[in-house]
Phi, psi and omega in degrees: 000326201272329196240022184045040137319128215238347190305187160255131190244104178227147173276115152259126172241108163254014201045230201299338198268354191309292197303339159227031166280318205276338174286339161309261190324319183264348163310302191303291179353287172294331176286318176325301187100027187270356173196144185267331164220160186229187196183095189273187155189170179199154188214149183216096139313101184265076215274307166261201155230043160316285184309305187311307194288318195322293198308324208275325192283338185273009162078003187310334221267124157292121195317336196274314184086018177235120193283164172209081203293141184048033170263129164311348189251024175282152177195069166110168188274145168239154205264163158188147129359071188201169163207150189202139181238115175232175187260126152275124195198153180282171188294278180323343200263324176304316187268000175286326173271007144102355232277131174278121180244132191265359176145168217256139158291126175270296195211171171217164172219157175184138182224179174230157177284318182081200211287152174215176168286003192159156143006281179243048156243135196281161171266095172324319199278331175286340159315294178300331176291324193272294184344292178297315184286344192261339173291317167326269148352260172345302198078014177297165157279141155341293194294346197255030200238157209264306224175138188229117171264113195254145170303346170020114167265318191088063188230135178315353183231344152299310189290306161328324164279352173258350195265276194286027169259310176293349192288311201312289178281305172262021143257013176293113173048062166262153161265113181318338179276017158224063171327161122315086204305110176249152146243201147164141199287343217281006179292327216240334166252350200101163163275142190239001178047265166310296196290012178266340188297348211242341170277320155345280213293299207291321164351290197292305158010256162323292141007312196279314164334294219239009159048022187195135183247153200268155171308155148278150157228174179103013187239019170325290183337343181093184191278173172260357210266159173254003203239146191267350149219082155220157180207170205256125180301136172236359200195126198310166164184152207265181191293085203323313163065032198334297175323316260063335204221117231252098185248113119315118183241202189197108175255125142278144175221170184270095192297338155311321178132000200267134188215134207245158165199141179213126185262106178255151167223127168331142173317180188246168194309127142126050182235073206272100141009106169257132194285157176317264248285340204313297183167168184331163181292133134336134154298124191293093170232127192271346173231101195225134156196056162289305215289000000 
């Protein structure tokens, strides 16, 4: 209404995964030509304590009020607060229009667990099935891909299933002396639930941006992953570029079942990397000349 867009305009609830099930859908959009620009976003309110006691009688919640992802001390989730937006255009239509691009989406996927053991327990094989299809897609090889912004909940029975998907697929003929880098923002945020998969995505971004990936926290205690190659970033550090060309992927999952994944790449040349000490964080756009 505010800015008279004529495009399709939908709310998607997919639970923890909605926000970026809906950067999927304006992906489609956009290949389609059915939209020239899109514009996902996703926000999370906590307005009642419905939910919250809920999370606490199913044992969801961490005692602490802290995720603590891929940690030996994880042992459930803390809720939080956001919202976050970003712009979308296909790539020839950005540079034509001169559009500053902080990185390019390769590919996106969402899939369902389908029967599962319960609500909130993930289906490994469904997990492994959307990884291989959004790699596919993309067309990368496994080793080159860097850093995975994982949904990491920090919860004992999630993060190990997710873990060992990514072990499956992108740790297939890697050299433990280049792991597979993880994170997850909900360590440094909270869970934002609707909204995480789109702090993720702005995350990696930004990351990408600044040519340095940023800490996870909450994981003094060590890590929980066992396979050696993946480790969990703790301490800042730049981007690795296994490949040459600096790849990323970003996951969500549902607690319903429906689970998202987007294979992110650095802007393309002459889009110039601003290192931490350079200056302030970017305004978040992945396609921008907004601010």
């Amino acid at each position: 209404y505010v800015l008279d867009t004529r495009g399709p305009s939908l709310a998607v609830d997919t639970a923890c995964s909605s926000s970026l099930v809906a950067v999927h859908h304006a992906c489609v959009s956009l290949r389609t030509g059915e939209s020239d620009t899109a514009i996902a976003a996703g926000v999370n309110l906590l307005l009642s304590p419905t939910v919250t006691v809920a999370f606490r009688r199913a044992g969801a919640l961490a005692p602490d009020g802290r995720c603590k992802p891929f940690s030996a001390a994880a042992d459930g989730i803390g809720r939080g607060e956001g919202c976050a937006a970003v712009i979308l255009k296909r790539l020839s239509d950005a540079e034509r229009d001169g559009d500053r691009v902080l990185a390019v989406i390769r590919a996106s996927a969402v899939n369902s667990d389908g029967r599962s053991n319960g609500l909130m327990a993930p289906n490994p094989a469904a997990q492994l099935a959307l990884l291989e299809r959004a790699y596919a897609q993309a067309g990368l090889a496994a080793e080159h891909v860097d850093y995975v912004e994982a949904h990491g909940t920090g919860t004992p029975l999630g993060d190990p299933i997710e873990a060992g998907a990514l072990s499956a697929v992108l740790g297939a003929g890697r050299d433990p002396d280049q792991p597979l880098l993880l994170g997850s923002a909900k360590g440094n945020l909270g869970h934002l639930e609707s909204a995480a998969g789109i702090a993720g995505l702005v995350k990696t971004v930004l990351a990408l941006h600044h040519d340095g990936i940023p800490p996870s926290l909450h994981c003094e205690r060590g890590s929980s992953l066992t396979d050696p190659r993946l480790r969990v970033v703790t301490e800042p550090e730049p981007w690795p570029r296994y490949g040459g060309t600096a790849v990323a992927g970003v996951s969500g999952f549902g607690f319903g079942g429906t689970n998202a994944h987007v294979v992110l790449e650095e802007g393309p040349p002459g889009v110039v990397p601003v290192r931490p000490a350079e200056g302030p964080a970017a305004r978040v756009h992945l396609l921008s000349d907004l601010d």
